[in-house]
Backbone atoms as SQL, in Angstrom:
CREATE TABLE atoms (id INTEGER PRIMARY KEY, chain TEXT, resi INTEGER, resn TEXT, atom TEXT, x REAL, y REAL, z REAL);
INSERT INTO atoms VALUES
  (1, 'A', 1, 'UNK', 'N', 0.845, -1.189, 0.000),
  (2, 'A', 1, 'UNK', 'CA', 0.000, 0.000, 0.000),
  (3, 'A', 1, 'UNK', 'C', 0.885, 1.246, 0.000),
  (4, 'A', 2, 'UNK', 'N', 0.522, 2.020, -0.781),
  (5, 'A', 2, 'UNK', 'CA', 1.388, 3.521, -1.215),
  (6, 'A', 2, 'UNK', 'C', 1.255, 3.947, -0.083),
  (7, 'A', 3, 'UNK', 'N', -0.004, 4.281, 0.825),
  (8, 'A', 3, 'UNK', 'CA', 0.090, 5.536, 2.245),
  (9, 'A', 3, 'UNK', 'C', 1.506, 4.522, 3.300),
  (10, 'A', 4, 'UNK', 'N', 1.019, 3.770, 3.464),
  (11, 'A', 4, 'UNK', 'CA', 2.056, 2.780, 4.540),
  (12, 'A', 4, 'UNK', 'C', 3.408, 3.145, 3.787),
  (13, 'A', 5, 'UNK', 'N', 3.868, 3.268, 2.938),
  (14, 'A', 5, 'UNK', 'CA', 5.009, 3.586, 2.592),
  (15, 'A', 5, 'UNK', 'C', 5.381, 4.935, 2.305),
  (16, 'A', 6, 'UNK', 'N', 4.555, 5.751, 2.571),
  (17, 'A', 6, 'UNK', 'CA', 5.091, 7.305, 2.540),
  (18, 'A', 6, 'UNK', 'C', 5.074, 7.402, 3.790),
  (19, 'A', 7, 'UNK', 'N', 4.269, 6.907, 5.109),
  (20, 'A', 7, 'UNK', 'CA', 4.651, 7.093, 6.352),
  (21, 'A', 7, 'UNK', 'C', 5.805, 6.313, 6.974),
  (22, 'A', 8, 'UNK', 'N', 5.983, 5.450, 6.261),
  (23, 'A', 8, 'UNK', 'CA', 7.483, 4.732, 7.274),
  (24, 'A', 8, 'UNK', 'C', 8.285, 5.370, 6.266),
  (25, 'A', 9, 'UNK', 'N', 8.797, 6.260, 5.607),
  (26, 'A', 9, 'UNK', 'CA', 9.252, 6.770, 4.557),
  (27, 'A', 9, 'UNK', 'C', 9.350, 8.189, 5.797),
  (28, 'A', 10, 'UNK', 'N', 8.094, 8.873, 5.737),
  (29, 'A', 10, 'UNK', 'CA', 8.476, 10.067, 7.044),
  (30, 'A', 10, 'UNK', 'C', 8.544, 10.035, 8.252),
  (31, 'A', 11, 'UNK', 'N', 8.471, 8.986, 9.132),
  (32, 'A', 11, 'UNK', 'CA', 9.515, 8.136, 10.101),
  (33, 'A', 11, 'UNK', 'C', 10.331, 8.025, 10.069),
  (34, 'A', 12, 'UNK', 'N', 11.707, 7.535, 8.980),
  (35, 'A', 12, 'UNK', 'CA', 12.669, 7.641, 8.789),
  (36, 'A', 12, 'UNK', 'C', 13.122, 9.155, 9.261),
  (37, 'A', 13, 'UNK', 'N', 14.412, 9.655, 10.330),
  (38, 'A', 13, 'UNK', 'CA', 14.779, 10.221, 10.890),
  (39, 'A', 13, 'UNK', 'C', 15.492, 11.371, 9.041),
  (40, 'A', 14, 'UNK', 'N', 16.305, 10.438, 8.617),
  (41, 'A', 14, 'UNK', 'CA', 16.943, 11.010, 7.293),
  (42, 'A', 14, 'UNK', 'C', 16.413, 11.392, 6.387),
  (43, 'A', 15, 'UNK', 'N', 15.204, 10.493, 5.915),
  (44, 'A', 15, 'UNK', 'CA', 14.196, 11.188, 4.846),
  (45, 'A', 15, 'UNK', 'C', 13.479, 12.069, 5.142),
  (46, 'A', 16, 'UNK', 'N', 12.949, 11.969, 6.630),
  (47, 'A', 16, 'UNK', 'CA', 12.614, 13.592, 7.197),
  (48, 'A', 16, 'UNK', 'C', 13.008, 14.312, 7.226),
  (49, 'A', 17, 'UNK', 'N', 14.019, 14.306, 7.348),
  (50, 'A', 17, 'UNK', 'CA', 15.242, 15.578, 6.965),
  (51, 'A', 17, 'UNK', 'C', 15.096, 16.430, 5.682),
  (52, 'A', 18, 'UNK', 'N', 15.587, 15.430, 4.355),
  (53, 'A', 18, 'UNK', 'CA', 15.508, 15.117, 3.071),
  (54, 'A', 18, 'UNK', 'C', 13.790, 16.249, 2.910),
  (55, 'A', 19, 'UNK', 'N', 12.990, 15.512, 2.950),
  (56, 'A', 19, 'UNK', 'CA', 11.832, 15.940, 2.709),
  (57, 'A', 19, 'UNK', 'C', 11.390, 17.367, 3.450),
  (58, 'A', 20, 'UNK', 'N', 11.734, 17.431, 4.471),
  (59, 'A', 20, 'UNK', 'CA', 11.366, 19.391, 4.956),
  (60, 'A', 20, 'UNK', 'C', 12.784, 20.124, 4.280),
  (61, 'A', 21, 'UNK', 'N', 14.032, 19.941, 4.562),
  (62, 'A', 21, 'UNK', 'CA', 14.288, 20.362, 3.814),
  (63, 'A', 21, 'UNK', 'C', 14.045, 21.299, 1.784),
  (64, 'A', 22, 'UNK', 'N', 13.720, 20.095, 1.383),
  (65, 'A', 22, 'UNK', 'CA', 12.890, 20.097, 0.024),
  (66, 'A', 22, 'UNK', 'C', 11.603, 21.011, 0.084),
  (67, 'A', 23, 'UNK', 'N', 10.803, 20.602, 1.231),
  (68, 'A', 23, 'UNK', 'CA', 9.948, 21.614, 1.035),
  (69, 'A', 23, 'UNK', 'C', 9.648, 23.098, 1.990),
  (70, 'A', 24, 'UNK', 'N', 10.876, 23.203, 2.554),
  (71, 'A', 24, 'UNK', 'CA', 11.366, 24.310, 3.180),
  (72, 'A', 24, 'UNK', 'C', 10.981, 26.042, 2.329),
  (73, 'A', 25, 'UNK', 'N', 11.990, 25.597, 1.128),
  (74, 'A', 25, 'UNK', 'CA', 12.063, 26.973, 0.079),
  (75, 'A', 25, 'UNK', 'C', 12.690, 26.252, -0.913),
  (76, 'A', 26, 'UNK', 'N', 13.091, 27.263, -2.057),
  (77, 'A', 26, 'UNK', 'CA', 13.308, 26.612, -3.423),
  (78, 'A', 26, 'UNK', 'C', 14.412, 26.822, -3.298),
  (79, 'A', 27, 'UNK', 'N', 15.771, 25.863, -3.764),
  (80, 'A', 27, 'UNK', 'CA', 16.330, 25.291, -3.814),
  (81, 'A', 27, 'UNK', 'C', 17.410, 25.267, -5.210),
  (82, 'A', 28, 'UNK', 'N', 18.171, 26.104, -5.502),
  (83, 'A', 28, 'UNK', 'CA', 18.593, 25.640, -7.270),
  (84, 'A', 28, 'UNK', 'C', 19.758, 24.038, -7.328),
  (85, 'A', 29, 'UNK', 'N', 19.989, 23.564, -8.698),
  (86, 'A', 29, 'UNK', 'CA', 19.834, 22.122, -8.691),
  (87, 'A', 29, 'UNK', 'C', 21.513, 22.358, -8.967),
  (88, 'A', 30, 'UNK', 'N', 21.920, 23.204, -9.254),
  (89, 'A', 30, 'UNK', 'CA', 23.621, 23.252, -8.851),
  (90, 'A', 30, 'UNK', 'C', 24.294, 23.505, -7.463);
């Protein structure tokens, strides 16, 4: 199931990171 895996996905201590980061502010790709 897709939801069960985006929540142990934002559980992960690192991908939480990863992910507010990202959606913090914009970001350029260099």
């Amino acid at each position: 199931m897709i939801e069960a895996e985006i929540f142990r996905a934002l559980a992960d201590p690192t991908r939480r990171a990863v992910y507010e980061r990202l959606t913090a502010s914009e970001m350029s790709v260099s």
